[in-house]
N, C-alpha and C positions, 0 to 999 in steps of 0.2 A: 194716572198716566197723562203727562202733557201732552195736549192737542197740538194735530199737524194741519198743515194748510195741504190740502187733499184736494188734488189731481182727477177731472174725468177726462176720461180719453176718447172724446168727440172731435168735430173739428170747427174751426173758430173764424171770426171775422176780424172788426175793429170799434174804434172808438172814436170820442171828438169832440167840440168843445166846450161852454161857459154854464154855469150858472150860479147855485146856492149850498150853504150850509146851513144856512141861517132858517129858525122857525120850528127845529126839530123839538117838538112836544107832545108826545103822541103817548099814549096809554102802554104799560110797559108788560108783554109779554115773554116771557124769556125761551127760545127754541134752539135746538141740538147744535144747528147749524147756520150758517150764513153763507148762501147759496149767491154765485156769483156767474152769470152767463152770459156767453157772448163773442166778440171778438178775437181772431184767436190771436193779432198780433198784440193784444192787453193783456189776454188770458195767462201769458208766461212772466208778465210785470207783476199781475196782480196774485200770481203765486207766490212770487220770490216775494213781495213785501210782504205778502198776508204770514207767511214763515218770518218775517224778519218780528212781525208783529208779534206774532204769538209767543217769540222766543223771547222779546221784551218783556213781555206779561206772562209770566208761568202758571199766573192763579188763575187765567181763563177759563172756562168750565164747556166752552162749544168752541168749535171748529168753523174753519173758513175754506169752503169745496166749490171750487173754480170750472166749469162746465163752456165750453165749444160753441157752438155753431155761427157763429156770426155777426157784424155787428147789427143787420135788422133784426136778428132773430135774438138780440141781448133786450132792444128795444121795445120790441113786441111781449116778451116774460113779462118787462116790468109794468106795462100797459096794464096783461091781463092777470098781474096779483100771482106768479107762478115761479117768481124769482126775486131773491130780494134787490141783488145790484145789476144793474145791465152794464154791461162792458163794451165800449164803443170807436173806432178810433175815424170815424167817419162822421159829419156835422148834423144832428138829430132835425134840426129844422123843420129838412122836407117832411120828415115822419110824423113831428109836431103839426104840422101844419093841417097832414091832412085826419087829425082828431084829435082839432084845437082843445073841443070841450072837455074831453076825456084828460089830454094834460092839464086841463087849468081843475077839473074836477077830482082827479087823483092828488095836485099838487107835487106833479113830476117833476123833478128837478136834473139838471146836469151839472156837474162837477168836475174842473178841470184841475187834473191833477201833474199832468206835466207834457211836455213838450217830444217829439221824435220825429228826426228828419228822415227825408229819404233820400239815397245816394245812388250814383251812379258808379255803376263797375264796367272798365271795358277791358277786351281783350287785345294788347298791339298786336303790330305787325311781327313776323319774326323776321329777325335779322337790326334792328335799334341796335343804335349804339351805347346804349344804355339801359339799365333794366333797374335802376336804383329806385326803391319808393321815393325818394324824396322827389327825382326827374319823372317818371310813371304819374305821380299825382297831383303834378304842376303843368303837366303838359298840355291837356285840355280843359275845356271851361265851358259853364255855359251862361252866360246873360239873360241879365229880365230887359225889355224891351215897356217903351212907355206907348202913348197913344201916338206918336209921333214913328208912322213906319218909313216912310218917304225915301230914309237914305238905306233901309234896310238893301240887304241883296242875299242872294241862296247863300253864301259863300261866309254869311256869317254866323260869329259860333251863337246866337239867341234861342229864348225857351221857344218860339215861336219857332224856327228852324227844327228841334228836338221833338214839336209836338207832329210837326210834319213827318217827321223821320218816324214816328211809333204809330201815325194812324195806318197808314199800309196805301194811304188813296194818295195817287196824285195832286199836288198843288199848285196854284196859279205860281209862276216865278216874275216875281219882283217884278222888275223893268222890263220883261223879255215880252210879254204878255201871248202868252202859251202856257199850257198847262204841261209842268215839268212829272215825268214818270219814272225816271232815272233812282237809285239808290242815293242818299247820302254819301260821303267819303266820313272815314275821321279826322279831314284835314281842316272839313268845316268849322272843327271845334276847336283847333288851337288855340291856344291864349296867347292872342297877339301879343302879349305882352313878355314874351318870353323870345328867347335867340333859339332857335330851330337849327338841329346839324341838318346838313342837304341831303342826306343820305335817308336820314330819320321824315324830313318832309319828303320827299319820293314815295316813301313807302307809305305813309298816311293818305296821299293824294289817291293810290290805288287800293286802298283797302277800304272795300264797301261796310257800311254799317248794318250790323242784322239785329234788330230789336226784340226785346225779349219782353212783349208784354204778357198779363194776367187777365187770366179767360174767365170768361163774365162782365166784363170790365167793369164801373163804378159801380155801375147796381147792386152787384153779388161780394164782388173784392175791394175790403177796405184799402187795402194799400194801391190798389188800381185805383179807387176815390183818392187817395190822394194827392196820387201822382195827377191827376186832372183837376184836380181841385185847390191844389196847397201851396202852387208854384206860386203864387201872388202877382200870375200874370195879369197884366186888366181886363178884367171882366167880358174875357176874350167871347164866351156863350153870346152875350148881349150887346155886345161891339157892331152896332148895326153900320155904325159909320165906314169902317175900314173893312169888315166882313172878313177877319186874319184865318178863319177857320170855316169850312164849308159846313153844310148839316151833313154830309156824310160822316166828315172828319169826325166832327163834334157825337154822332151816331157810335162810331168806333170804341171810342171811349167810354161813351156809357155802356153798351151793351157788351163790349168785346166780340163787336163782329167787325175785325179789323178788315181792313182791305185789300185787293188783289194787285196793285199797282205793281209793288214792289212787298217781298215778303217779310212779314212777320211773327217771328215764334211764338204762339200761344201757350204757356204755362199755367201751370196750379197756381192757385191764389198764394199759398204758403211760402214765404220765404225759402226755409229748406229744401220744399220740392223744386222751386222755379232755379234755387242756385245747384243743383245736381243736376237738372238737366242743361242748363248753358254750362258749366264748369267740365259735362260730360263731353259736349258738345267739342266745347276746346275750339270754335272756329276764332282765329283774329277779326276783327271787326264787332264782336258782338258784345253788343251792349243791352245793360239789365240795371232797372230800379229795385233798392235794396232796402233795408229798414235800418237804420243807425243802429238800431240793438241787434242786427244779426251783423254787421258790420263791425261792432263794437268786440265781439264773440268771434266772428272768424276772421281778424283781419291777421294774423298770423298766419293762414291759411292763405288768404287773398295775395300776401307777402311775397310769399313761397310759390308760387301759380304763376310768378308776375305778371299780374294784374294790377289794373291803374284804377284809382276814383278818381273822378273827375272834380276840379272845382267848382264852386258858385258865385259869379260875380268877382271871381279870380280870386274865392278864398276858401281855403283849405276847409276840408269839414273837421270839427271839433267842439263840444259839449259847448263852450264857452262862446263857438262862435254862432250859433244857434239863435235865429233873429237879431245877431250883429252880422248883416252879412251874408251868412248864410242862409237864405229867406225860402229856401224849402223846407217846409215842417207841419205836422202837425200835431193835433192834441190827442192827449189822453184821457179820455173821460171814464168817468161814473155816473149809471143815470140810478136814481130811487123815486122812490115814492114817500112823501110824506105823511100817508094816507092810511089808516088800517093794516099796519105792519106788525107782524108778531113778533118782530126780528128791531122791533125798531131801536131800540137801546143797544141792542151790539151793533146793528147798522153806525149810528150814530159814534160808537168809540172806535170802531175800524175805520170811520169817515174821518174823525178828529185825528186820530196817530197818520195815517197817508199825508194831510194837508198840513199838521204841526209839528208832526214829533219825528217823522221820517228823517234822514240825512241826506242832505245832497249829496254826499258820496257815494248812496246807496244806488242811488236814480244815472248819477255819472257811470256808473260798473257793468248797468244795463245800456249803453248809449244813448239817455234819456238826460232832459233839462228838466227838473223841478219848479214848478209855479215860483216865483220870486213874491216877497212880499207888497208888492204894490198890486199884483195880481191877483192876490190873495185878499186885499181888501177892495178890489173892486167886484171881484165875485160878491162878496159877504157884504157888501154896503145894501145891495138890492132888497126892496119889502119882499118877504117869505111869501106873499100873494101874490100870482103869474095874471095883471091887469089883461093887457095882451101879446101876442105872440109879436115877433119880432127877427129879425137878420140880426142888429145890433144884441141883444137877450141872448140869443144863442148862439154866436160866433165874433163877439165882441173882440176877445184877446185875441182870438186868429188872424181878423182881418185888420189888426191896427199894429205893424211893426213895434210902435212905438214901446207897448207897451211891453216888448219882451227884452226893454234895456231895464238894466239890473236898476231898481232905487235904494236910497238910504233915507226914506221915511222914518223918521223916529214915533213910534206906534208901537201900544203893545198888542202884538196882534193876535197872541192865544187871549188874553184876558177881553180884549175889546170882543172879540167874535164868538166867545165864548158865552157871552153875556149874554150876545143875542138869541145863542143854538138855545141856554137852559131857560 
């Protein structure tokens, strides 16, 4: 009987981003299954492939059983030897960090397997003159914002404006120099680049924003980490100069102990739950970060609701446009251990099919971008020895744009990296 990629019904976190393939040589024990925990917005990626996988290879002899709780608690299995893949969609760093020795002495590794953005869905006003996806999803926007704030004002549509709108505290206002406690509109977000009926701006200007964020915030909820994390705003935490963000603000987000200013919906981490409760909710104005793969999955739904995603830097979301542009996003990871695995040879060819043999069709179908081949060799260029810990090591491809433009390297990249895995 051909094995299935098997489902436990826990519940899950995320993933995130860079490291290795390369080094796998480990003593070969063969066990029933390959035990995959963690994340739970991975947990539904790494089923559908591990099914796509097993369907490719019908002479498999064990199974691939994908398990919940989190992306710390993917992290922590593979630490303590109780799991074979940790599934992550949130940046291991911090966790690395604090037991350095433990990953350089397991020979923990992360692997980035591909890309997912996250989107924003809002609900207009009623009464628009229009309700077409194509006008709905060009009508607002939000901009990244450089160290340069000086011409900023409330009034405009920047991530810096959004991060104010979701912390729930009041914030200092621009030029006014008072601390503004007022709601958002959704007028703030228009894409100036766009011709506005007057009718349709009226009603934007009076329709307050109600933000739907995820309870726990970064600590607990991967996709709450990302949303705080993935904007590639600068280095907003550390911004000592311009101080864009209070410690309260910055508090809110990690913890998700939003603020009393102005109100904010606290949600279940899960995509599902948080879109049943705003979608029940039905108020105009509310707005909710969403995952490109539940996005990818209910935008027929989203269609039909009329409901609007918003742009990025005035450009539409779309698989392709995913670090062109579109520069909310993050990673998909896989964390292992190189170290005393019993698993380690089926580890190792479920490792190799996700990063070689997969199809980016498959990864497009889930709202997902696939590692591109330049990515793919700069993971695997690295010595299989972790010297030392590092920001660039573990969140290399996240924090460099650059790197998520497509190349035409001429490299054979299964055979080069392959070379190195046997």
């Amino acid at each position: 009987m051909k094995p299935l990629a098997k489902k436990a019904i826990i519940s899950i976190a995320c993933l995130t981003p860079i490291a290795l393939v390369c080094g796998f040589a480990v003593p070969y024990n063969r066990k029933q299954n390959i035990i995959c925990t963690g994340s739970s917005s991975v947990k539904p990626i790494v089923e559908t492939m591990a099914n796509n996988f097993i369907n490719e290879n019908p002479s498999l002899s064990y199974d691939v059983t994908c398990e919940g709780g989190g992306s710390g608690y993917g992290i922590s299995q593979v630490i303590n030897g109780l799991t074979d893949i940790g599934m992550a969609s949130k940046n291991p760093f911090s966790n690395a960090l604090k037991s350095k020795d433990i990953w350089i002495n397991k020979k923990i590794k992360t692997i980035t397997l591909g890309w997912e953005s996250l989107c924003f869905v809002y609900i207009p006003p009623v009464g628009l003159s229009n309700y077409d996806p194509d006008y709905l999803n060009s009508l607002l926007t939000i901009v990244d914002i450089n160290k340069d704030v000086s011409s900023l004002s409330e009034n405009d549509p920047s991530i810096l404006n959004l991060y104010y709108a979701f912390s729930g505290w009041g914030y200092q206002c621009y030029n006014l120099g008072h601390i503004k406690k007022e709601p958002y509109k959704l007028s703030t977000f228009i894409d100036k680049n766009k011709n506005i009926d007057p009718n349709d701006l009226s009603l934007l200007e009076k329709t307050d924003i109600l933000p739907y964020a995820r309870s726990g915030g970064a600590l607990t909820s991967g996709t709450a980490s990302a949303f705080y994390e993935c904007s590639h705003f600068t280095n907003f935490e550390n911004d000592k100069e311009n101080n864009l963000l209070n410690a309260k603000q910055i508090a809110a987000f990690k913890t998700g102990q939003y603020g009393k200013d102005f109100h904010v919906y606290d949600t279940d981490e899960a995509n599902s739950r948080s879109w049943d409760v705003f979608s029940k909710n039905n108020i105009p104005g509310s707005l909710i970060y969403l995952s490109s793969g539940f996005i990818q999955e209910n935008y027929d739904l989203i269609v039909s609701k009329h409901y609007g995603i918003m742009t990025y830097n005035h450009i539409k979301f779309s698989i392709d446009n995913v670090g062109n542009g579109y520069n909310f996003f993050r990673p998909i990871n896989i964390i292992v251990s190189l170290e005393n695995n019993d698993s380690f040879n089926e580890i190792k060819r479920f490792a190799t099919w996700l990063i070689f043999e997969s199809q980016v069709e498959q990864w497009k179908k889930m709202g997902l971008k696939k590692v591109n081949d330049h990515q793919i060799q700069s993971m695997c260029s690295k010595q299989s020895k972790l010297p030392e810990l590092s920001d660039k090591l573990f969140d290399e491809l996240s924090s460099d744009n650059q790197l998520m433009t497509e190349r035409s390297d001429a490299w054979d990249k299964k055979q080069t990296i392959l070379g190195a895995i046997e």
